[in-house]
SERO-4910 file (N, C-alpha, C, O; in steps of 0.05 Angstrom, whole numbers):
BEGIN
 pado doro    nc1    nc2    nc3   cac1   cac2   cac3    cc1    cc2    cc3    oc1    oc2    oc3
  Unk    A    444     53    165    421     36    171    431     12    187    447     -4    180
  Unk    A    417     13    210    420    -18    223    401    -39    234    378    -31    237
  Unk    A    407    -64    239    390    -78    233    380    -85    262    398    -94    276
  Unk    A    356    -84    272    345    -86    297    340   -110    307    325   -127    296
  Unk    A    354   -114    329    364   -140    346    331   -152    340    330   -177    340
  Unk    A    310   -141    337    280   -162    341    277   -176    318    257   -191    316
  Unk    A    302   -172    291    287   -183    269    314   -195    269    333   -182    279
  Unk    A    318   -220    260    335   -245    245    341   -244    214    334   -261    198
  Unk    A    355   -224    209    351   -219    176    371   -234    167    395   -234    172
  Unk    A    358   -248    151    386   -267    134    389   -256    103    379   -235     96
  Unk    A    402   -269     89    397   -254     63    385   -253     50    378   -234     37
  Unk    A    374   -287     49    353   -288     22    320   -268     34    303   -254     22
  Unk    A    323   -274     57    300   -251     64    302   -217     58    286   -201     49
  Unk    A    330   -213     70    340   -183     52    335   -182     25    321   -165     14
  Unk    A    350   -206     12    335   -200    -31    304   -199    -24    291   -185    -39
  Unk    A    292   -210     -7    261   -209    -19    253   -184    -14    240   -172    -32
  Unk    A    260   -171     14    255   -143     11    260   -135     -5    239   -132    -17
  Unk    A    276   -128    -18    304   -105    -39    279   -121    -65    257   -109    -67
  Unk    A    282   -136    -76    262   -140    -96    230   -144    -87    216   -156   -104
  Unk    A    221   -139    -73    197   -130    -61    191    -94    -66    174    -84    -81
  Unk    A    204    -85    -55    202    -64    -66    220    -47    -92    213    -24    -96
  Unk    A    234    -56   -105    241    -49   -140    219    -63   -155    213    -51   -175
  Unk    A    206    -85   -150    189    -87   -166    161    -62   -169    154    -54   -191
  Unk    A    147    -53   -143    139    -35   -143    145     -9   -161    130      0   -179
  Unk    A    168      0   -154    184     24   -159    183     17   -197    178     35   -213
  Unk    A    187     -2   -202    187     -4   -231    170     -6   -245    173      1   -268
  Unk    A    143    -17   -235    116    -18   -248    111     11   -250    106     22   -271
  Unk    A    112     25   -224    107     51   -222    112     81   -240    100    101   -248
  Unk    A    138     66   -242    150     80   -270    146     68   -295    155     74   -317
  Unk    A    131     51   -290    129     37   -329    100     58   -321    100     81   -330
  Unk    A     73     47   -299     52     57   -309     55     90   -314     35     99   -326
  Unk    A     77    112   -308     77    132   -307     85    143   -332     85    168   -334
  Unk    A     92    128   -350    101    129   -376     86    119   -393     90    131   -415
  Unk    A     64     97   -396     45     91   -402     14    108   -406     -6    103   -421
  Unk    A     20    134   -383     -3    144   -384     11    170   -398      0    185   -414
  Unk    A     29    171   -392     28    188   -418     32    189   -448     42    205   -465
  Unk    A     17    163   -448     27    151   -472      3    151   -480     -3    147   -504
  Unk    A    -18    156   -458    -47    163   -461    -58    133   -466    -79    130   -479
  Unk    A    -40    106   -454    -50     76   -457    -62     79   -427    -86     75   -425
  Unk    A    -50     86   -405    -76     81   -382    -81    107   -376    -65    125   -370
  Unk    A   -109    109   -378   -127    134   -369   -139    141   -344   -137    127   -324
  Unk    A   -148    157   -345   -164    162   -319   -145    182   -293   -132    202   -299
  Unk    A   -146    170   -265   -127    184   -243   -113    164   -245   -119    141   -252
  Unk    A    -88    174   -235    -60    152   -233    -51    165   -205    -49    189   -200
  Unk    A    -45    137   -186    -29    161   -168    -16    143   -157    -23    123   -143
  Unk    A     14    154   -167     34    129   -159     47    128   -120     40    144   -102
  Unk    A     65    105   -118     74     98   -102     99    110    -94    103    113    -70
  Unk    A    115    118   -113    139    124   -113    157    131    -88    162    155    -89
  Unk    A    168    118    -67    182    128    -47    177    121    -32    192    128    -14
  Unk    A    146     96    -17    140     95      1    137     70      2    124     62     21
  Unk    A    149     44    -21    159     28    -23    151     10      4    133     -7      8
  Unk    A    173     23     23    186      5     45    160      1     59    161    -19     72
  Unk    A    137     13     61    115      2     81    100    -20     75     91    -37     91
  Unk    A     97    -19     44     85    -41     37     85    -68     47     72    -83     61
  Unk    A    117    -69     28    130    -89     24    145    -90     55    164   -107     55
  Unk    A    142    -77     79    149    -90     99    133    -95    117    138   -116    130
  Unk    A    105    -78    128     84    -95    138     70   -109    123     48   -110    134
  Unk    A     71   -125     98     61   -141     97     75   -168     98     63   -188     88
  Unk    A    104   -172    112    115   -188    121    100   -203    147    101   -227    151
  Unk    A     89   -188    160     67   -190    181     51   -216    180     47   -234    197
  Unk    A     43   -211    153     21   -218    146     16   -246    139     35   -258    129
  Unk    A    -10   -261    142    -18   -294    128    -24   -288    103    -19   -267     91
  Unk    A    -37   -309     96    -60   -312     73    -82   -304     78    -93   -286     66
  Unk    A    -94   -321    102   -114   -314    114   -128   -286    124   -152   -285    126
  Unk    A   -108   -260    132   -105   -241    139   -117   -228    109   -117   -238     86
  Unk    A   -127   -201    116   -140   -190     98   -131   -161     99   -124   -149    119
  Unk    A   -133   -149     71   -116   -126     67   -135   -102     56   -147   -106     35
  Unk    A   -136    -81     68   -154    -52     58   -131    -33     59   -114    -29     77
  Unk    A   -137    -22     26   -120      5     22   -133     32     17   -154     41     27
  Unk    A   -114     42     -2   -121     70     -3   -119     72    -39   -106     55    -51
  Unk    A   -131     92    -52   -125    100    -81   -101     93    -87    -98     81   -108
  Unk    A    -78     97    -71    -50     94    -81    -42     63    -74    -28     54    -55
  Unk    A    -55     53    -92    -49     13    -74    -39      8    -95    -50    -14    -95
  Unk    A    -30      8   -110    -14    -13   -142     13    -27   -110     16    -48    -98
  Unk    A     19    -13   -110     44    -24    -88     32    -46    -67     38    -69    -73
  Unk    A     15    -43    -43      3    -58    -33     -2    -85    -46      5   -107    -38
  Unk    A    -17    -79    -70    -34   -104    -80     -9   -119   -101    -13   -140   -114
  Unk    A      9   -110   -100     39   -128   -111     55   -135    -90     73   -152    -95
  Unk    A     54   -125    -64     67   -131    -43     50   -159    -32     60   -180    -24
  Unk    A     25   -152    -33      8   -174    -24     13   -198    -45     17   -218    -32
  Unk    A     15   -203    -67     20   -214    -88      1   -218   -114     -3   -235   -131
  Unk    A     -5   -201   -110    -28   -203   -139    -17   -202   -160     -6   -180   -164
  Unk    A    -17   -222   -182      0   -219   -209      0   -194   -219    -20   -180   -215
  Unk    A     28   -182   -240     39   -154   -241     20   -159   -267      6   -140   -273
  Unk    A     17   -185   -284     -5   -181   -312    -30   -175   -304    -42   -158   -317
  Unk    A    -43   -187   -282    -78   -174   -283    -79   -145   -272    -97   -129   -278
  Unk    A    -55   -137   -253    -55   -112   -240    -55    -86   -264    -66    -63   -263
  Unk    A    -36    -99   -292    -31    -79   -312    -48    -82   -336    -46    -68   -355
  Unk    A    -68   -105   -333    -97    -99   -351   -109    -92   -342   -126    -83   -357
  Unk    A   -117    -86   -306   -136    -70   -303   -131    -35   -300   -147    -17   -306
  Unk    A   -104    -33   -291    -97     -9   -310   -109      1   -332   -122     21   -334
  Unk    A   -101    -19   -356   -112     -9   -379   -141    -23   -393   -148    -32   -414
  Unk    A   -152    -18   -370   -182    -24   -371   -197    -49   -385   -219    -51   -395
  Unk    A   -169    -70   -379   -181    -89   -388   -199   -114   -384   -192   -122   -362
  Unk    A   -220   -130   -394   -228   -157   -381   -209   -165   -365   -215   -158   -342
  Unk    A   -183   -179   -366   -179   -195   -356   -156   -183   -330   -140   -196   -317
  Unk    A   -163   -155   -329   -152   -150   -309   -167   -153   -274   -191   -158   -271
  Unk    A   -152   -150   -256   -164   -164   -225   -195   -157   -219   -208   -174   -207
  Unk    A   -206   -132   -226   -224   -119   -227   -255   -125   -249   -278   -117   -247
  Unk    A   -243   -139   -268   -253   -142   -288   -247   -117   -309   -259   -121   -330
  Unk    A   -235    -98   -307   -226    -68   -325   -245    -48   -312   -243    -25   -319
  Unk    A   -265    -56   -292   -286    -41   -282   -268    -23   -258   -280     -4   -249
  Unk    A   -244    -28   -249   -236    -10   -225   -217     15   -229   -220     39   -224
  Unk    A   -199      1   -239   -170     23   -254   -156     19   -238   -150     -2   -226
  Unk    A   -147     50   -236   -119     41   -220   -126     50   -194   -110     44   -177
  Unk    A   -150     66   -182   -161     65   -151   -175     43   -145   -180     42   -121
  Unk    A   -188     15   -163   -200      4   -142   -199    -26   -150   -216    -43   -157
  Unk    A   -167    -26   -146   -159    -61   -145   -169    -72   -125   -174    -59   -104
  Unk    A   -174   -101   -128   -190   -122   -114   -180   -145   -128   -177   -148   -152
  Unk    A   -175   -166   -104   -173   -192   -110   -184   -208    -84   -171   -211    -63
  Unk    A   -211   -217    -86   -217   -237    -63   -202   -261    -56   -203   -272    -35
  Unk    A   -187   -268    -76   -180   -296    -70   -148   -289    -51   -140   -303    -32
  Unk    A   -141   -275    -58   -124   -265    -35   -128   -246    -17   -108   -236     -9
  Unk    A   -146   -239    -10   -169   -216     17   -151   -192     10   -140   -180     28
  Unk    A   -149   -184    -11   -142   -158    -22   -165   -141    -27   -167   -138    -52
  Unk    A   -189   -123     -9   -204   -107     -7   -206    -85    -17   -225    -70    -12
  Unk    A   -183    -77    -37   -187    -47    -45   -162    -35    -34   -149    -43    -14
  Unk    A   -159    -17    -49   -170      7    -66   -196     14    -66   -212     -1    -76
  Unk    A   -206     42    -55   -223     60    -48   -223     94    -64   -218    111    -46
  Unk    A   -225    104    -83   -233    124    -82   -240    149    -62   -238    173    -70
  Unk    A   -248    144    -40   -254    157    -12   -240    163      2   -240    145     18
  Unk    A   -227    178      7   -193    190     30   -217    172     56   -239    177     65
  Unk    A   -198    150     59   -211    143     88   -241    119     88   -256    112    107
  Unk    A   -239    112     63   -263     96     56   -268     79     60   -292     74     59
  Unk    A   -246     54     68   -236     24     70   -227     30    106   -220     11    120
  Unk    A   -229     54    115   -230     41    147   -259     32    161   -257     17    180
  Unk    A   -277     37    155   -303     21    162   -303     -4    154   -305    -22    171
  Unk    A   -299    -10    128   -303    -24    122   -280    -50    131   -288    -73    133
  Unk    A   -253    -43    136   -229    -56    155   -244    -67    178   -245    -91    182
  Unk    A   -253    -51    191   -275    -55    226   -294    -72    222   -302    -90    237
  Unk    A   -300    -68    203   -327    -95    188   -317   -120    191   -326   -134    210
  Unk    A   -298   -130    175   -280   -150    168   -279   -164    197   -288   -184    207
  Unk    A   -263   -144    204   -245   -152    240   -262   -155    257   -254   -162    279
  Unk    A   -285   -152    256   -308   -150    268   -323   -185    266   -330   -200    284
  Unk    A   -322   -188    243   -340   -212    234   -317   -233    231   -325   -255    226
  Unk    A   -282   -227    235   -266   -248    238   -277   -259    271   -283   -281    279
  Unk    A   -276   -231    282   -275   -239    323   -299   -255    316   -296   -279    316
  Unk    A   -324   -245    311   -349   -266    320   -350   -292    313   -364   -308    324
  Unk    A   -329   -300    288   -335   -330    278   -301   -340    293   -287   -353    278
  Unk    A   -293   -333    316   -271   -346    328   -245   -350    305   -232   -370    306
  Unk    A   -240   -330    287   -220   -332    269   -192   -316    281   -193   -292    282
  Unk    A   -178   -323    284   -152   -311    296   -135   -300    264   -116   -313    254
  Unk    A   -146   -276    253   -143   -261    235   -132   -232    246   -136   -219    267
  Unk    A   -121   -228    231   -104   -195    230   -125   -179    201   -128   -190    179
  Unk    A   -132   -164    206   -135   -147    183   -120   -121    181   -119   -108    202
  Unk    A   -106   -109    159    -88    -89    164   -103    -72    140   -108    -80    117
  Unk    A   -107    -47    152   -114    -28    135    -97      1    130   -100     16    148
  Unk    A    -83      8    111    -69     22     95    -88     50     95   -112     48     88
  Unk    A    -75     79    102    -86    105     94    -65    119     99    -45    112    112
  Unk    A    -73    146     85    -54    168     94    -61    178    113    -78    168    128
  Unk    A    -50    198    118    -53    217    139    -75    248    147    -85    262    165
  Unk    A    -74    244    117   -110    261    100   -127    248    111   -144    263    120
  Unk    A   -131    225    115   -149    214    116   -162    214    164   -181    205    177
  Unk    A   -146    223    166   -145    230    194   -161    252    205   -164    258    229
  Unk    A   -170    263    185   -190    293    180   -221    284    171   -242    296    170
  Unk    A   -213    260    166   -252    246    158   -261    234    190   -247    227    208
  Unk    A   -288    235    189   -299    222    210   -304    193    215   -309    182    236
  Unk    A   -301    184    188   -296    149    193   -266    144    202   -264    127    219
  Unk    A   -246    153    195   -219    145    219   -224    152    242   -209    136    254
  Unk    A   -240    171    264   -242    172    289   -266    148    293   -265    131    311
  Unk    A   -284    149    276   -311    118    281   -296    107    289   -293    104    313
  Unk    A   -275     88    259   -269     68    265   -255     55    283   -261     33    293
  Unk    A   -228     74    291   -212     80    314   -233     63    347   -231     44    361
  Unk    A   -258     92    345   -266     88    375   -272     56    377   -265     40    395
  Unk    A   -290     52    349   -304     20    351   -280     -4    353   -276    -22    370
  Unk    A   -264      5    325   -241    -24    338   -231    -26    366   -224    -47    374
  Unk    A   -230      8    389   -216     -4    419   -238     -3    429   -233     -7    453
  Unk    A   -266      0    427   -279     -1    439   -290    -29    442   -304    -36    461
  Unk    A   -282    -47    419   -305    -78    417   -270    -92    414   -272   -116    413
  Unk    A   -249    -85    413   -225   -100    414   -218   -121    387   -212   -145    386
  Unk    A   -223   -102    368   -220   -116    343   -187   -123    332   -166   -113    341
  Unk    A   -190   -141    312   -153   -149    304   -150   -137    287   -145   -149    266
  Unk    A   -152    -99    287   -142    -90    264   -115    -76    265   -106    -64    284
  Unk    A   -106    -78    246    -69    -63    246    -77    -38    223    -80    -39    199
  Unk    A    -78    -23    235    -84      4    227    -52     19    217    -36     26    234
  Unk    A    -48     22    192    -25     29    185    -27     61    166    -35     60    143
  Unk    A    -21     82    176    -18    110    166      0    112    155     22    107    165
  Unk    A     -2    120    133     27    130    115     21    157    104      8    168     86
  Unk    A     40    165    131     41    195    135     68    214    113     90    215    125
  Unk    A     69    224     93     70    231     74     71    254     70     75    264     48
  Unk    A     69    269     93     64    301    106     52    322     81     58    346     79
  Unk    A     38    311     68     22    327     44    -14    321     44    -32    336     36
  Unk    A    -16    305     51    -43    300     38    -48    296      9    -33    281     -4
  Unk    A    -72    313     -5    -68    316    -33    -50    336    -39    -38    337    -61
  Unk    A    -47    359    -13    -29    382    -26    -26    398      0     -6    412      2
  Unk    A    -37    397     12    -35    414     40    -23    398     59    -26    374     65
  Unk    A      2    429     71     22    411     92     11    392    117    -13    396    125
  Unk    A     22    379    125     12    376    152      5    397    173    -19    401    178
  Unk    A     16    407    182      8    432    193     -6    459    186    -10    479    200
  Unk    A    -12    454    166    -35    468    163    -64    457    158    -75    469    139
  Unk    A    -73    446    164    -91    418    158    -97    405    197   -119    398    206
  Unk    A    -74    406    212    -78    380    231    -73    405    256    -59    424    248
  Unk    A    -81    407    284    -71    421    303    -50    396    315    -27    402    322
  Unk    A    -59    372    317    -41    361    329    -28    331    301    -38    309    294
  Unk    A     -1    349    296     10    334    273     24    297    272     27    284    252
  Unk    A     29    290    295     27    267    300      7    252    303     -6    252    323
  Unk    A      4    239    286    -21    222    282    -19    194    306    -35    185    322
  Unk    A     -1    189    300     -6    164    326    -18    168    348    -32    152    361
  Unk    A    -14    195    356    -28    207    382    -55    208    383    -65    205    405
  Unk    A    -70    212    366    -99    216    359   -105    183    360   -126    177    371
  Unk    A    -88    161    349    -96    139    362    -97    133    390   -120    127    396
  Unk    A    -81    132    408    -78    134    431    -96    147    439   -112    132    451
  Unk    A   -105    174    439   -126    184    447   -155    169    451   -175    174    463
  Unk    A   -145    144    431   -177    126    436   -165     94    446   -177     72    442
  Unk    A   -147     97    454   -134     69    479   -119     55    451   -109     32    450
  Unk    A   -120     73    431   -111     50    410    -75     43    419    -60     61    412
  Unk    A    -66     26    430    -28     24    430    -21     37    399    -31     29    378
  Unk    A     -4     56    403      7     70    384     37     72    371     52     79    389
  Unk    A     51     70    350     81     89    349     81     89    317     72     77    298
  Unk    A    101    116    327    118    127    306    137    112    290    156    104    303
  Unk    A    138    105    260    156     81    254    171    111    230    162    133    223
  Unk    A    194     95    227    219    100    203    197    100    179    187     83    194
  Unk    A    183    102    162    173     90    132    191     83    112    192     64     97
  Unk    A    208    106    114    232     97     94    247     77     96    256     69     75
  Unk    A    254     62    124    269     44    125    253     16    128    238     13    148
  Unk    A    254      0    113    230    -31    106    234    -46    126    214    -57    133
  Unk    A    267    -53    147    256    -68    162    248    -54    193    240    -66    213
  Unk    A    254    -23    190    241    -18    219    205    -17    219    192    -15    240
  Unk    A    194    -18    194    167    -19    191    171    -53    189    149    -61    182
  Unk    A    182    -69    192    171   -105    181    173   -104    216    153   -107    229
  Unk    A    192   -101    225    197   -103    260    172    -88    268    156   -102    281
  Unk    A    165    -65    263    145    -56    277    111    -70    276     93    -71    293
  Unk    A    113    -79    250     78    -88    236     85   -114    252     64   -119    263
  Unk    A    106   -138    262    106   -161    259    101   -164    297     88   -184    304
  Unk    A    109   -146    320    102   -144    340     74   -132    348     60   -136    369
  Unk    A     67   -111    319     44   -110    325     17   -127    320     -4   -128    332
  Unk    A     30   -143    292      5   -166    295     10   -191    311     -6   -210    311
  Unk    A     29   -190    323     31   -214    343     18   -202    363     -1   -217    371
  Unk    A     20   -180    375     -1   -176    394    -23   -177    389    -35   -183    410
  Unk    A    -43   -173    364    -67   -174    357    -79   -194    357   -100   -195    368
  Unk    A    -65   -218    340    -70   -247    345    -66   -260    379    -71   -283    383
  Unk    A    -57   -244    398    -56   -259    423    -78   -239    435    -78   -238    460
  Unk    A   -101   -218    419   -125   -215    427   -123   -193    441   -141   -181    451
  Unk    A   -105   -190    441    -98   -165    453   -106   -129    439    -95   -108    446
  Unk    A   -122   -131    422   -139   -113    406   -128   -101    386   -111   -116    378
  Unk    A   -129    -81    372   -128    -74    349    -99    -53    359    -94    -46    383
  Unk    A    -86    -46    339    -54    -40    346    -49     -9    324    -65    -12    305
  Unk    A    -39     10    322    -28     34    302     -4     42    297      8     52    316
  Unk    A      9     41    274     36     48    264     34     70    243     27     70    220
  Unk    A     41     92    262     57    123    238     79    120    226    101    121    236
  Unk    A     70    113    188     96    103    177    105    132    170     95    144    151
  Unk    A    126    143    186    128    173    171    143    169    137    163    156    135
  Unk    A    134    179    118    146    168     93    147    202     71    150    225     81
  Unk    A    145    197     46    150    221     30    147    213      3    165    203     -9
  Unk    A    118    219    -10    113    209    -36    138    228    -53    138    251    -46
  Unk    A    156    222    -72    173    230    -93    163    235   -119    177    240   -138
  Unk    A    129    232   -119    127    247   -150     98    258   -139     90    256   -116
  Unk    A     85    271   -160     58    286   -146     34    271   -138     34    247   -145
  Unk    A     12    279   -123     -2    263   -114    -13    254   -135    -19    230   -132
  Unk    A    -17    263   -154    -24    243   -178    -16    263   -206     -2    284   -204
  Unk    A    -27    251   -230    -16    254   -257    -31    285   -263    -30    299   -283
  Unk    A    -39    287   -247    -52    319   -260    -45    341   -238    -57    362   -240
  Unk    A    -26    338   -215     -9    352   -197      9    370   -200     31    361   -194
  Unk    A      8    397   -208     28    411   -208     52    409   -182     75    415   -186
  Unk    A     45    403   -163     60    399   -142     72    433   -137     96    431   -135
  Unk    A     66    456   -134     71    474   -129     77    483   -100     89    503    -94
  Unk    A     69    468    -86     59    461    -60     92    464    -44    101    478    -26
  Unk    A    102    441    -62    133    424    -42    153    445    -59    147    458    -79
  Unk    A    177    445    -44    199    461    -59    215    432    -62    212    411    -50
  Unk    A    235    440    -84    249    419   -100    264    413    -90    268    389    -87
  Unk    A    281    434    -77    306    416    -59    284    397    -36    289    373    -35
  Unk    A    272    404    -27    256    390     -8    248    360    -15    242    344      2
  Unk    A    248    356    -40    230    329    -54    266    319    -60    270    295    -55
  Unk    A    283    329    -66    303    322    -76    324    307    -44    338    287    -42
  Unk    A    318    327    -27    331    321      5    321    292     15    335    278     29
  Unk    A    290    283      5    284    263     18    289    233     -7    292    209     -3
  Unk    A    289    246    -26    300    225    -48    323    209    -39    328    186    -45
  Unk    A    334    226    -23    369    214    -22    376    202     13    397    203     27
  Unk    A    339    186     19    340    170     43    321    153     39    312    138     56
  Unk    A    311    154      5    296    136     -5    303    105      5    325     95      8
  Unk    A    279     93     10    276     64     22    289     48      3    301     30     15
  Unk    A    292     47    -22    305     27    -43    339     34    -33    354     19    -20
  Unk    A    343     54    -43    373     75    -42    386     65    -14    405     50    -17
  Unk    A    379     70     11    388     69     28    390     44     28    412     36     20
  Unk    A    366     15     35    372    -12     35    381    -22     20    383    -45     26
  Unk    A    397    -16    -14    414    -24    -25    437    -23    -21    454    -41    -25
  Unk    A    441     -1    -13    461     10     -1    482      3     17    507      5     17
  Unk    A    457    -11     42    460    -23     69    469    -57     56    490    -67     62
  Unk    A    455    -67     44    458    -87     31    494    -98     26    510   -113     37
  Unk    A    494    -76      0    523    -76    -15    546    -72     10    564    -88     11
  Unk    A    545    -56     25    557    -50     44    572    -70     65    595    -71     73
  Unk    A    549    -88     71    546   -112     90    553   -134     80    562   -153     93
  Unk    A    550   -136     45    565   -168     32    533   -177     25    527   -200     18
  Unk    A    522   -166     26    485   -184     22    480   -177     -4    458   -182    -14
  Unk    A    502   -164    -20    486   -160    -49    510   -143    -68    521   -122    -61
  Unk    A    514   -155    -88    529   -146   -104    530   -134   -131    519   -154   -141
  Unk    A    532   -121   -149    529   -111   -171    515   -123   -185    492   -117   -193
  Unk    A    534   -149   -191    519   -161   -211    486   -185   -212    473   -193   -231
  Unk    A    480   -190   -171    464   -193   -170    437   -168   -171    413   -172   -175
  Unk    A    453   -141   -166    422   -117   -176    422   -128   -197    401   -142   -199
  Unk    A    443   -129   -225    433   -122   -248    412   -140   -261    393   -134   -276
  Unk    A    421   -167   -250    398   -192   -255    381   -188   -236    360   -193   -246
  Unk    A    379   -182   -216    341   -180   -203    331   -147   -220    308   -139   -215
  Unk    A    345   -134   -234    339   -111   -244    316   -122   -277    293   -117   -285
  Unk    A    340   -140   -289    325   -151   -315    314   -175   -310    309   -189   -329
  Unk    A    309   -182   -289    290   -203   -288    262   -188   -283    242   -198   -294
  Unk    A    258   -157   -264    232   -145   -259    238   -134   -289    222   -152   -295
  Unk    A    243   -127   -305    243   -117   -322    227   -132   -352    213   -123   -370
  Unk    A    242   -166   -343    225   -177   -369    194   -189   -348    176   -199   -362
  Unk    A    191   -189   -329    163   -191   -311    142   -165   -327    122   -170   -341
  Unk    A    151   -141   -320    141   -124   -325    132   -121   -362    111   -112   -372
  Unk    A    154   -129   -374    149   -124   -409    121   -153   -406    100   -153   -418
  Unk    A    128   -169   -394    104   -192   -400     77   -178   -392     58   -180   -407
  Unk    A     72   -161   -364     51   -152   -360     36   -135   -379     12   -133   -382
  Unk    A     57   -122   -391     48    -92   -416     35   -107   -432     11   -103   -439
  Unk    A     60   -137   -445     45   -150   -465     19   -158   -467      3   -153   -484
  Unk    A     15   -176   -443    -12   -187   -426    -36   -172   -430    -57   -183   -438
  Unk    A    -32   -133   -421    -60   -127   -417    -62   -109   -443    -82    -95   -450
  Unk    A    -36   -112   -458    -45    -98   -482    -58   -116   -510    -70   -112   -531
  Unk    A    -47   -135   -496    -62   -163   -519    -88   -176   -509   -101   -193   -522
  Unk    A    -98   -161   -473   -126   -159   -473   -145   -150   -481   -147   -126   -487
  Unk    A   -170   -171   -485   -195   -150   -497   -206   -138   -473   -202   -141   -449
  Unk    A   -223   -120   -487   -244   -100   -469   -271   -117   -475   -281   -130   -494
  Unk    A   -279   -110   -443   -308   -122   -445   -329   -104   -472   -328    -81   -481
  Unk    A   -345   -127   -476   -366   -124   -499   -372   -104   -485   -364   -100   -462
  Unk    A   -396    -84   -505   -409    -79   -499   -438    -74   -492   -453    -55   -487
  Unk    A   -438   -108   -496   -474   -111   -488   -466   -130   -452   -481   -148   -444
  Unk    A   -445   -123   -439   -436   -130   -422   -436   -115   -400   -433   -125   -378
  Unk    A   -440    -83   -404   -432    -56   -395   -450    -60   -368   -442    -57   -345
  Unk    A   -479    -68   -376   -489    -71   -352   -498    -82   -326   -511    -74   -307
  Unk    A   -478   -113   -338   -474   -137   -323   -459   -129   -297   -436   -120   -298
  Unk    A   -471   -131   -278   -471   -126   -245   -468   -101   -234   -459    -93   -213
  Unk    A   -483    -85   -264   -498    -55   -248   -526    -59   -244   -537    -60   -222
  Unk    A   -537    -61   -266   -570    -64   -257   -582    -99   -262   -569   -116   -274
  Unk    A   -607   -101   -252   -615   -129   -248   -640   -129   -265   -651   -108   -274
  Unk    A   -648   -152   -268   -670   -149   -286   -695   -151   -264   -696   -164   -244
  Unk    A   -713   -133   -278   -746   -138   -251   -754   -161   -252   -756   -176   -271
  Unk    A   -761   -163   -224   -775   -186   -223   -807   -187   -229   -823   -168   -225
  Unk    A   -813   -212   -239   -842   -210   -237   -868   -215   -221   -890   -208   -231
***
């Protein structure tokens, strides 16, 4: 791994990556152990392996800037920074998790940091991205909005909408694919005639490329030229994070689909693995600093379990508070 003359990496910015994404990686595996523990219910569909996009285009990113994902956002919405305690009560369906316990684990939300979702919908949060970026341009806001999907999602007709409309009206969206070459289960090539996705952006003037996924800072280099171009108005921008989920698309996945050496070949260029690696190698990180950023996410994480397991659940004469309204008279 080497480090690309456009980025200035010093170290303490290297630890924030490297613990930017283990924190991920470790929630991921607590919530995956959790549900089978039958404490969080419902679909689960972890992050595992794809780490490095998160947590490196959203280096990109302000406060101000606003964020749309996909079902698989627990990563996103911890990269963005949403506390790991409300993220793991609304997991376990609690009041005081980000959601109110009303979302789970597809449809985290935090307004106060323009964290939009989590969607249910392969492709659901790109309209609604165009919306955003749409109503930043009209009120003169020099905003980025970056919206998060796979590559499934390239097969719905709202990723070509939104595509035409953001180059068509010159919106500030950073359109980020995390291409994963599965979908829910079907290869890329059998699913896509033309398997590079960046190209299908281009096809609509969108500026396009192909990024590393696995490697965090050729995706932080890539998202950070592309929202500098966006903010100098220069229209809405696309990055193919090519990446490789490492566990199934979700908790009820036989995964029959992938062969094992195959899932095992890409394990061992995993985004954590390799930038630790690169790290230790270079003098940026030493044993015994893993083992303390290791038990420091570690007692983060035991506080979150504590947090949403010592949460209550909403009443239930509450159930229908901001589903239905009372008639008027």
């Amino acid at each position: 791994m080497s480090t690309p003359d456009k980025l200035h990496l010093n170290r303490d910015h290297a630890l924030h990556l490297l613990r930017g994404m283990l924190r991920i990686r470790r929630f991921e595996e607590r919530c995956a152990e959790l549900y089978t523990e039958e404490k969080i219910r419902g679909f689960l569909h972890l992050y595992i392996g794809e780490e490095a996009i998160a947590v490196g285009a959203m280096q990109s990113l302000t406060p101000e800037d606003a964020v749309c994902a996909t079902y698989r956002e627990h990563g996103h919405a911890l990269a963005r920074g949403l506390p790991m305690t409300t993220l793991m009560a609304e997991m376990y369906g609690k009041r005081a998790g980000c959601s109110g316990g009303r979302g789970g684990s597809m449809h985290l939300f935090d307004a106060a940091s323009r964290f939009y979702g989590g969607s249910a919908i392969v492709g659901g949060l790109l309209p609604l991205a165009v919306g955003i970026a749409l109503a930043d341009k009209l009120q003169g806001r020099q905003r980025v909005t970056a919206c998060f999907f796979g590559e499934g999602a390239a097969a719905e007709g709202a990723f070509h909408e939104s595509l035409n409309l953001a180059a068509l009206w010159q919106l500030p969206v950073l359109f980020v694919c995390e291409n994963n070459l599965y979908a829910m289960g079907t290869a890329l090539d059998r699913s896509e005639s033309e398997t590079h996705i960046f190209r299908k952006a281009e096809s609509y003037r969108v500026p396009a490329e192909s990024v590393d996924g696995m490697d965090v800072i050729a995706v932080e280099v890539a998202a950070r030229r592309a929202a500098a171009d966006i903010r100098d108005g220069a229209g809405p921008r696309f990055l193919e994070c090519l990446t490789y989920r490492f566990r199934a698309h979700s908790m009820f996945d036989a995964q029959l689909y992938r062969d094992k050496a195959e899932v095992e070949a890409w394990k061992q260029k995993g985004p954590i693995l390799r930038f630790g690696q690169w790290m230790q190698e270079t003098g940026m990180l030493d044993a015994a600093e893993r083992d303390a950023m290791e038990a420091d996410i570690a007692a983060e994480l035991d506080e979150a379990v504590a947090f949403a397991e010592g949460g209550a659940a909403e009443p239930v004469e509450e159930l229908t508070r901001d589903v239905y309204t009372e008639p008027r008279s």
